[in-house]
C-alpha positions as CSV (number, residue, x, y, z in Angstrom):
1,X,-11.1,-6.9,-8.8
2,X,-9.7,-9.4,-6.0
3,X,-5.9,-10.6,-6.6
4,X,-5.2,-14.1,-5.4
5,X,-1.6,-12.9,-4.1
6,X,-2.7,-9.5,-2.0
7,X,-2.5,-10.1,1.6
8,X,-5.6,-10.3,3.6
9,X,-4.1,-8.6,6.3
10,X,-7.0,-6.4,6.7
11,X,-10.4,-7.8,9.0
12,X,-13.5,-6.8,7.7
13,X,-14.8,-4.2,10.3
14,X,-17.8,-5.4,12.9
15,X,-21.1,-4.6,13.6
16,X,-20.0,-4.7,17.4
17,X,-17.3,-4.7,19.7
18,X,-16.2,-6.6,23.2
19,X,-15.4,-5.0,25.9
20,X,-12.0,-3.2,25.7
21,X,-12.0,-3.8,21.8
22,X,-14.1,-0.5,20.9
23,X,-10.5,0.6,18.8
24,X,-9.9,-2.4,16.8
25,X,-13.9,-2.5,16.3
26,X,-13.4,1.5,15.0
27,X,-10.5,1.3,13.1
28,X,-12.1,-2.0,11.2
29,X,-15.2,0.0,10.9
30,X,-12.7,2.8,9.4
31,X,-10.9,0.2,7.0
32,X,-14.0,-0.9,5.5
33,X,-15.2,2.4,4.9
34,X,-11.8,3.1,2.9
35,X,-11.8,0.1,0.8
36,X,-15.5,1.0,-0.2
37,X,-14.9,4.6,-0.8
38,X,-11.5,6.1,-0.4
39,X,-10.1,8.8,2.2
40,X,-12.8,10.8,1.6
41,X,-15.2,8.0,2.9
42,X,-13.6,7.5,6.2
43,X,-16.0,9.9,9.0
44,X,-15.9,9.0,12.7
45,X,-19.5,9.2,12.7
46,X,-19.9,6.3,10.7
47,X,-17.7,4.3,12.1
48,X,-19.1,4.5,15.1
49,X,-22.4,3.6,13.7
50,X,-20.9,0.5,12.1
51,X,-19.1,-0.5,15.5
52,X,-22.5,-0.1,17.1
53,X,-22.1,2.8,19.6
54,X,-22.6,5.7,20.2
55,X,-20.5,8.9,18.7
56,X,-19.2,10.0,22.3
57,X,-17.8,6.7,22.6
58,X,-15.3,7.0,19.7
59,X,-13.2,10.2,21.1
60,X,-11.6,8.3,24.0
61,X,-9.6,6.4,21.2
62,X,-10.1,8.6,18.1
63,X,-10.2,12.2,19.4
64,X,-11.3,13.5,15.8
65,X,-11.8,12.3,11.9
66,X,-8.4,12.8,11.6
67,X,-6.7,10.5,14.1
68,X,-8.8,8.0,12.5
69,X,-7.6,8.5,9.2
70,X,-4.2,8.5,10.2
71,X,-4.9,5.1,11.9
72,X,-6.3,3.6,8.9
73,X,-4.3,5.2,6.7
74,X,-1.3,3.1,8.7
75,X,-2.8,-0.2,8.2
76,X,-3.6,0.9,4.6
77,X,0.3,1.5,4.3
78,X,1.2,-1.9,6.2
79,X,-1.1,-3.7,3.5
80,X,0.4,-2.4,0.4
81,X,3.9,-3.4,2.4
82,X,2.6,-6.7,2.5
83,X,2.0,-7.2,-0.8
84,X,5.2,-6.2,-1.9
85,X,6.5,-8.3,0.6
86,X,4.7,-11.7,-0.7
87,X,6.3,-11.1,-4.4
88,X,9.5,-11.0,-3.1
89,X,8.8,-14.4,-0.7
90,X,8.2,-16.2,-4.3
91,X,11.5,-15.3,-6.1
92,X,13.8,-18.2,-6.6
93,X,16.5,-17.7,-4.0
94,X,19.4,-19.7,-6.2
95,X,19.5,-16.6,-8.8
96,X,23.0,-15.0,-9.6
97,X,23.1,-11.9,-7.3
98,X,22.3,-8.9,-10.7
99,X,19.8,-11.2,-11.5
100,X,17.9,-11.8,-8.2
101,X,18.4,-7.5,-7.4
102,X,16.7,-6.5,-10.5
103,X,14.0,-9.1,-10.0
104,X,13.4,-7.6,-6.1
105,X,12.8,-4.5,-7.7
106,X,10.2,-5.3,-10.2
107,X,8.6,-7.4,-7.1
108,X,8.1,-4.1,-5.9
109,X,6.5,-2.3,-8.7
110,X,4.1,-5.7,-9.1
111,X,3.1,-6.0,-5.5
112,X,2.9,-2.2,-5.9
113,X,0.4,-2.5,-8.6
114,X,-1.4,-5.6,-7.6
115,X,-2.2,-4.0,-4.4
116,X,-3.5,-1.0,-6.4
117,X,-5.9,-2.8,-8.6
118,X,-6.9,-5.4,-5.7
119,X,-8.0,-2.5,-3.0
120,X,-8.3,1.0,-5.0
121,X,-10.0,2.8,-1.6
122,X,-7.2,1.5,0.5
123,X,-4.3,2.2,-2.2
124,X,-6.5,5.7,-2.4
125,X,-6.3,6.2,1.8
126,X,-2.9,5.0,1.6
127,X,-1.1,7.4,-0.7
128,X,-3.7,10.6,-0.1
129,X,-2.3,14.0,0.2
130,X,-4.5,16.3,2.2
131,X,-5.1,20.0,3.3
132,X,-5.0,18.4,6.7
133,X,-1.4,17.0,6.0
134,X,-1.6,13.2,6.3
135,X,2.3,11.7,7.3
136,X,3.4,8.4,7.1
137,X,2.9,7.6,10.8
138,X,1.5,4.9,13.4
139,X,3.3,1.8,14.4
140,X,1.0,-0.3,11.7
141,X,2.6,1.6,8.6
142,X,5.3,-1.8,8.1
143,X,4.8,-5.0,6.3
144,X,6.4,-8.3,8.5
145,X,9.9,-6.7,7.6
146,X,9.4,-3.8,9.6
147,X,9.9,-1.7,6.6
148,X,6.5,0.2,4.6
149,X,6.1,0.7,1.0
150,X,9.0,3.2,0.4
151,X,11.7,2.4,2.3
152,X,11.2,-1.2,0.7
153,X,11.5,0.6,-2.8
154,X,14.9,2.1,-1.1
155,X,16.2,-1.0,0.0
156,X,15.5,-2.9,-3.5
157,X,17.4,0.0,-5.1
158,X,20.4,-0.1,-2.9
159,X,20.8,-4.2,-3.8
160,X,21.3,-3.1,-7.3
161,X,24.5,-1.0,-6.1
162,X,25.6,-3.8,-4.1
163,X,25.1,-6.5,-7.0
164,X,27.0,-3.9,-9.3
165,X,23.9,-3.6,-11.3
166,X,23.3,0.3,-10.8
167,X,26.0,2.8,-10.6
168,X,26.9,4.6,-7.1
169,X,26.4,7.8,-8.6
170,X,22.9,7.2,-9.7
171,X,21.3,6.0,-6.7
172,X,20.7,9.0,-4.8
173,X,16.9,9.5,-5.1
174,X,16.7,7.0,-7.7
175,X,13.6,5.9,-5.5
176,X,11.8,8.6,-6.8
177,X,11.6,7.8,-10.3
178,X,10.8,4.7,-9.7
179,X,8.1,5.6,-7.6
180,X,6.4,8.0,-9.7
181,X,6.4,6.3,-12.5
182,X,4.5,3.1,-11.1
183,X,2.4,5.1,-9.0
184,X,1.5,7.1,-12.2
185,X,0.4,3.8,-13.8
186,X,-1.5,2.6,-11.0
187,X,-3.7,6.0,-11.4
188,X,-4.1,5.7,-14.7
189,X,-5.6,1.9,-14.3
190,X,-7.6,2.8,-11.5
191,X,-9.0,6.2,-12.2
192,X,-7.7,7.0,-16.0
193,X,-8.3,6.0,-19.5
194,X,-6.8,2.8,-18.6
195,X,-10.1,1.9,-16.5
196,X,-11.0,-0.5,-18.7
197,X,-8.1,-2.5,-19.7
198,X,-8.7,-6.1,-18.7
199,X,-6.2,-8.1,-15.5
200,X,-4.0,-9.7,-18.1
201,X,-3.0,-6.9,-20.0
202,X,-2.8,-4.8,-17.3
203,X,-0.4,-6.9,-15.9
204,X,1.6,-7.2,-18.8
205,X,1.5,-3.3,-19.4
206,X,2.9,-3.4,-15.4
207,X,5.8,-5.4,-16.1
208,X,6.9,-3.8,-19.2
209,X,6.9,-0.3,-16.8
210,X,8.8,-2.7,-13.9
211,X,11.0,-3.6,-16.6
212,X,11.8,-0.3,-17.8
213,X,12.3,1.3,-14.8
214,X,14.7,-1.1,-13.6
215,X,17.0,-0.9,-16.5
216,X,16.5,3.0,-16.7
217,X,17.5,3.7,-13.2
């Protein structure tokens, strides 16, 4: 399923490369094979194959299958950043300031899950936890506000304080509720019981959650 409001930020990868683009043309190549199948899915190999050279060719950029994943794990992270980051640019400005923090933070928790359901591989490759122990790293991680997924969640959390909305002594890691339990939901539409629930009720379900967490924090 394709969500209108989820950034396109990500090219579709080529079948070939110019000269001194062979990285881009890999780490496309790598994107596409996360959207299709996961983490699991990205392999230098094929990438190299979809770039349209040969394997050699890949380890003056991408010295192994994990330095690629890292990369497009990054842009993975910088997508889901963006779509948090276009809820928030449609929220009326002219909202009292309680009123305007608590709806930032439920921006968050839909962009979170809109990104989910729109790209399941990249929300996948994005979040993975690994044997081979995947960080949040790379320059691409950040949305256009130079923040990436959690330290948006942070910042929505500490407007609450500010607007008086959530008490002082209940913000420290307040950001990990809140990100467990919308990340929990987005598992359970994407690869739970809650497979086949259809877009609109999903939704609804989402902001009930967005809803709750906010006023339970």
């Amino acid at each position: 399923m394709k969500l209108n409001n989820v950034p396109d930020s990500l090219p579709p990868a080529r079948s070939t490369y110019r000269h001194g683009d062979l990285r881009r043309a890999l780490l496309d190549a790598g994107i596409e094979l996360a959207r299709d199948g996961g983490p699991g899915a990205v392999v230098l190999r094929e990438a190299t194959r979809r770039a349209g050279v040969v394997p050699n060719a890949a380890y003056r950029h991408f010295g192994s299958r994990h330095e690629l994943l890292l990369a497009v794990r990054a842009a993975a992270l910088s997508a889901a950043a963006g779509a948090m980051e276009k809820e928030f640019a449609v929220l009326p400005c002219d909202q009292p300031p309680a009123d305007f923090a608590r709806a930032q933070v439920r921006a968050i928790g839909t962009g979170y899950l809109r990104f989910a359901q729109a790209e399941p591989g990249l929300f996948r490759t994005a979040f993975v936890i690994s044997d081979e122990g995947l960080g949040v790293v790379g320059p691409a991680k950040a949305g256009a506000s130079g923040m990436d997924p959690f330290q948006l969640l942070g910042a929505a959390i500490d407007r609450l304080v500010d607007a008086g909305v959530l008490d002082p002594a209940r913000r420290p890691n307040a950001e990990y509720l809140a990100w467990s339990a919308v990340h929990g939901l987005a598992l359970l539409i994407i690869d739970g019981p809650l497979r086949a629930l259809d877009a609109e009720t999903a939704y609804a379900l989402g902001q009930r959650l967005c809803d709750m967490v906010e006023r339970g924090l």
